[in-house]
Backbone bond lengths (Angstrom), bond angles and torsions (degrees), N, CA, C in turn:
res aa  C-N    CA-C-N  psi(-1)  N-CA   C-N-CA  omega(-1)  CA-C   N-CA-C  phi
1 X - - - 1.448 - - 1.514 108.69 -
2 X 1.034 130.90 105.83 1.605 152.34 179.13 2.246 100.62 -62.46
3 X 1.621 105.44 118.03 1.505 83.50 -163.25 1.986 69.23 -104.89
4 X 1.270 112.18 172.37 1.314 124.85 155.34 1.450 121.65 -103.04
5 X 1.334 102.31 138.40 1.836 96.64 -155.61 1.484 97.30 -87.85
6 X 1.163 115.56 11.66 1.850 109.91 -171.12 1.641 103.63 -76.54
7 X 1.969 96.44 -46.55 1.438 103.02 -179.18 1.411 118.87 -83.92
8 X 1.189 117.19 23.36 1.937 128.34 163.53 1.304 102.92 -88.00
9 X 1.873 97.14 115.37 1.547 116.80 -178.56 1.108 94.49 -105.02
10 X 1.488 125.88 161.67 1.712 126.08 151.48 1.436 123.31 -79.16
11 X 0.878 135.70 164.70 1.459 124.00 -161.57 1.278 133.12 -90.10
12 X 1.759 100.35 1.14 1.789 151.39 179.94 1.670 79.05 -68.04
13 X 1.241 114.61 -69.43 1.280 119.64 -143.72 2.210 104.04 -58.64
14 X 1.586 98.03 -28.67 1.535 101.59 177.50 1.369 105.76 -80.28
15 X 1.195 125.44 -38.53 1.363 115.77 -170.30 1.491 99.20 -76.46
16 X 1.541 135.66 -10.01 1.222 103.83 -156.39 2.017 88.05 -104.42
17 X 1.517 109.34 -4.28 1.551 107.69 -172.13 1.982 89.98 -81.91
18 X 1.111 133.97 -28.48 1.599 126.38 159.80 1.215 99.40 -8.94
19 X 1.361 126.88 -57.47 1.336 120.08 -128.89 1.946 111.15 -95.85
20 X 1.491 83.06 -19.18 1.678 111.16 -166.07 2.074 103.05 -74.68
21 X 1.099 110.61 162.82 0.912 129.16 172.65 1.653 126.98 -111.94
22 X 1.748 106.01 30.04 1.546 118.04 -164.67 1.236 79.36 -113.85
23 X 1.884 95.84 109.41 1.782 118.83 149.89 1.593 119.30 -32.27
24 X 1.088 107.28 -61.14 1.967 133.71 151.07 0.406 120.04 -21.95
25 X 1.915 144.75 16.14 1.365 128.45 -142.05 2.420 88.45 -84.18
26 X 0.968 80.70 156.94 1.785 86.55 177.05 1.494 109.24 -90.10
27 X 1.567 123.51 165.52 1.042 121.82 -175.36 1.530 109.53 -99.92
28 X 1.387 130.53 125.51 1.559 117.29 -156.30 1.698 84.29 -116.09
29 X 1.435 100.68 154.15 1.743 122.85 -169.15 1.483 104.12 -125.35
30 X 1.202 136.39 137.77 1.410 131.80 -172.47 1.567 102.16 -166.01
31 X 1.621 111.52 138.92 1.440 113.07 -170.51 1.728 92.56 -95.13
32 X 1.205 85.13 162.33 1.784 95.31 -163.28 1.751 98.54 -152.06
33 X 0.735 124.70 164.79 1.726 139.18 173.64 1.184 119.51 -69.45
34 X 1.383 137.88 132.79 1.863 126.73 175.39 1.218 93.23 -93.81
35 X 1.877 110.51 135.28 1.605 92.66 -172.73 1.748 100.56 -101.60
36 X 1.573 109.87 19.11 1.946 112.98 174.98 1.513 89.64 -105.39
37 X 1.257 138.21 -29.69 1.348 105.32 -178.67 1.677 117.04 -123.65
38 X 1.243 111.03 5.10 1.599 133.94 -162.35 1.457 128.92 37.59
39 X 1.780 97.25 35.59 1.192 93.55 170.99 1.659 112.07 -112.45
40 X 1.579 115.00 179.20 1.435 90.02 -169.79 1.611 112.57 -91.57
41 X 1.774 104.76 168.90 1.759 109.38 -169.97 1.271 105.77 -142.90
42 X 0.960 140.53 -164.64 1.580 146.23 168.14 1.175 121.13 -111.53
43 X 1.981 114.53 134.54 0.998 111.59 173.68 1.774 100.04 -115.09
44 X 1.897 119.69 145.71 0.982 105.45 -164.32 1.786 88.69 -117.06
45 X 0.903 109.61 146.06 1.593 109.85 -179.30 1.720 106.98 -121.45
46 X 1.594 113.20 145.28 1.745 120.73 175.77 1.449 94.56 -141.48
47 X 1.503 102.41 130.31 1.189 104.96 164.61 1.465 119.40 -101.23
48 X 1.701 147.05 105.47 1.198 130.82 -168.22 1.541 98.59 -149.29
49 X 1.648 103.93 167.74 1.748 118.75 -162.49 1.118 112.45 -100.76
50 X 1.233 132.48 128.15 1.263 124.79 -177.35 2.163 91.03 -108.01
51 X 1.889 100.31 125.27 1.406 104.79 -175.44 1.327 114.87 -44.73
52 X 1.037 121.14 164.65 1.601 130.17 -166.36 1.888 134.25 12.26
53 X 1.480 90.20 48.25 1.347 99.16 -162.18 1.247 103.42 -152.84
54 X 1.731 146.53 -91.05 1.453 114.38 173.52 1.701 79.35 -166.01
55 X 1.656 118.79 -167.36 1.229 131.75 162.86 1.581 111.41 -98.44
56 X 1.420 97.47 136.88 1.536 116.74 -174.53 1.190 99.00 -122.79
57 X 1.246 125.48 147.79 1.730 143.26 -174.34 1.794 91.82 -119.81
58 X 1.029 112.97 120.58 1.549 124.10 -172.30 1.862 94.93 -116.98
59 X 1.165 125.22 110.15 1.513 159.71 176.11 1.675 124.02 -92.33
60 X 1.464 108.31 88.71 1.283 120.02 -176.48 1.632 120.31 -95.75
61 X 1.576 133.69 104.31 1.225 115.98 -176.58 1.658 112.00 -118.86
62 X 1.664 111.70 133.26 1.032 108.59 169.93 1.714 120.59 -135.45
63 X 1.347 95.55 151.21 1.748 109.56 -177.38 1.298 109.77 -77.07
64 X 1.499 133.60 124.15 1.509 104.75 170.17 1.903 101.04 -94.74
65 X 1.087 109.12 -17.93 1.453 110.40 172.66 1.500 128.04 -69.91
66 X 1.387 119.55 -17.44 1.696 109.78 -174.37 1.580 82.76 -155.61
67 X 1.370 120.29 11.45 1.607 111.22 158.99 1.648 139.77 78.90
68 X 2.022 86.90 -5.65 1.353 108.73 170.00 1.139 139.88 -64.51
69 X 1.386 136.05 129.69 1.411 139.64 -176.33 1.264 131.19 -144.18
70 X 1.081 108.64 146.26 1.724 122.01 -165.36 1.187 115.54 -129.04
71 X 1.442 150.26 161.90 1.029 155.59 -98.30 1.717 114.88 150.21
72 X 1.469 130.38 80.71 1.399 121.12 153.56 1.218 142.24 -121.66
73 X 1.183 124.48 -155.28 1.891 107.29 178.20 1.513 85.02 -163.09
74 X 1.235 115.18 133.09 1.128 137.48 162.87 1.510 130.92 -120.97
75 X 1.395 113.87 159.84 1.585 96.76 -151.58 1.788 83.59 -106.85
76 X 1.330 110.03 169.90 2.051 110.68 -168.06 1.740 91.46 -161.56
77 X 0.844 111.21 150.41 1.242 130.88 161.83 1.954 119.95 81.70
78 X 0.928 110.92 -145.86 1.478 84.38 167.80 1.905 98.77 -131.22
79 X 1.768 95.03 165.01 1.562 103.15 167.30 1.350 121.27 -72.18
80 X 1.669 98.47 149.66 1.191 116.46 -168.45 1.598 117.34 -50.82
81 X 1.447 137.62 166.27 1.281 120.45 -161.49 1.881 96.46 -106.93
82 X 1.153 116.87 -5.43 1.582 121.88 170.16 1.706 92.40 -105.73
83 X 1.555 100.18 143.57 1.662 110.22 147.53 1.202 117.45 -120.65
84 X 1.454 115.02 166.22 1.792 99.99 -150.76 1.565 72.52 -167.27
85 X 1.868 104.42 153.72 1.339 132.22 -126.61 1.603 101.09 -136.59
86 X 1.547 134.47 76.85 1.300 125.28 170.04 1.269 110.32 -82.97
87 X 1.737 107.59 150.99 1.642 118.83 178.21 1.720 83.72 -122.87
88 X 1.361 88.10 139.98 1.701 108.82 150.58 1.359 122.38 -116.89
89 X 1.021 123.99 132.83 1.745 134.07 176.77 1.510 113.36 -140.18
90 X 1.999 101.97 132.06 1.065 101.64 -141.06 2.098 82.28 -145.52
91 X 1.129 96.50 163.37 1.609 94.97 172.68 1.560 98.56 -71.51
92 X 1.070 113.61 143.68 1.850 120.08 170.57 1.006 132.06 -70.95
93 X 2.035 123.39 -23.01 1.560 124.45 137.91 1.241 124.19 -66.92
94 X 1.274 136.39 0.13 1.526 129.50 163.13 0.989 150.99 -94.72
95 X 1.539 124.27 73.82 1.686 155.93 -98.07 1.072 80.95 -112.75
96 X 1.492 147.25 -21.96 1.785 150.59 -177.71 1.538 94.27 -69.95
97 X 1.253 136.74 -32.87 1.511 121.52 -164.04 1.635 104.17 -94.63
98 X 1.485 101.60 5.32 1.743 93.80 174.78 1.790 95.44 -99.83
99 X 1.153 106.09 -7.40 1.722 86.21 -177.22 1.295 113.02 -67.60
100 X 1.329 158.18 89.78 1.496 156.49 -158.74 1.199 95.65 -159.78
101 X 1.525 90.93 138.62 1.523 116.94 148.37 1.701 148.26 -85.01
102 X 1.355 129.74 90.78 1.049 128.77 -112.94 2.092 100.84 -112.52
103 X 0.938 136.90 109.57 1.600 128.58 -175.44 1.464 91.72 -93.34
104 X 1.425 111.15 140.61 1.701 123.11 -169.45 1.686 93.22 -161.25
105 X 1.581 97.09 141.31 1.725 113.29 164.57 1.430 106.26 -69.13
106 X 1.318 101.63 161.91 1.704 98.15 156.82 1.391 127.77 -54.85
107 X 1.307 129.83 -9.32 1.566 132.75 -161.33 1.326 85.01 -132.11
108 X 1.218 152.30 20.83 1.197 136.83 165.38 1.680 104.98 -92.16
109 X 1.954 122.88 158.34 0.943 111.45 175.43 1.502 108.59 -122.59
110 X 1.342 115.77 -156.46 1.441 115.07 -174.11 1.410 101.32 -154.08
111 X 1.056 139.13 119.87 1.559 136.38 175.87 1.210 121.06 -136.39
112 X 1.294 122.34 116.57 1.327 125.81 165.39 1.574 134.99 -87.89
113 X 1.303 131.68 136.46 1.596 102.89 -143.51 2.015 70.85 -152.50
């Protein structure tokens, strides 16, 4: 995989867009270490807002040499200054509406009742 060195940011440059208020945030590319084969791979970083909830930096890494990849989400910026309260209701035999994928703060809860 051929990277172009124009779009190699330092990683100063993501932590310091945290702070910014550009919807726009850009997608920053940075070579990083494979830690299964120790050679180097790409890590791709986005910083974006999820509404009434906070900024998350979402972290993509891939090997082009041994094919490894990773995947995280991290939480950035601070929580929203309202918290706010969804209900789901669902028929009680329909075990398909629990399959979800769910993004939560640390102080958020989950209850099934």
């Amino acid at each position: 995989m051929a990277t172009n060195k124009d779009t190699i940011v330092d990683v100063r440059s993501v932590v310091e867009a945290t702070s910014t208020d550009d919807a726009d945030a850009p997608l920053y590319q940075v070579e990083s270490l494979c830690m299964r084969c120790g050679e180097n791979g790409t890590t791709r970083f986005l910083l974006t807002s999820i509404p009434h909830f906070r900024k998350i930096l979402l972290s993509a890494f891939e090997c082009p040499h041994c094919g490894e990849r990773n995947n995280e989400v991290q939480f950035a910026g601070e929580l929203q200054p309202r918290g706010c309260r969804y209900q789901l209701d669902f028929p009680s035999g329909d075990q398909k509406m629990l399959n979800r994928h769910v993004v939560k703060s640390e102080t958020a809860t989950i209850k099934k009742q």
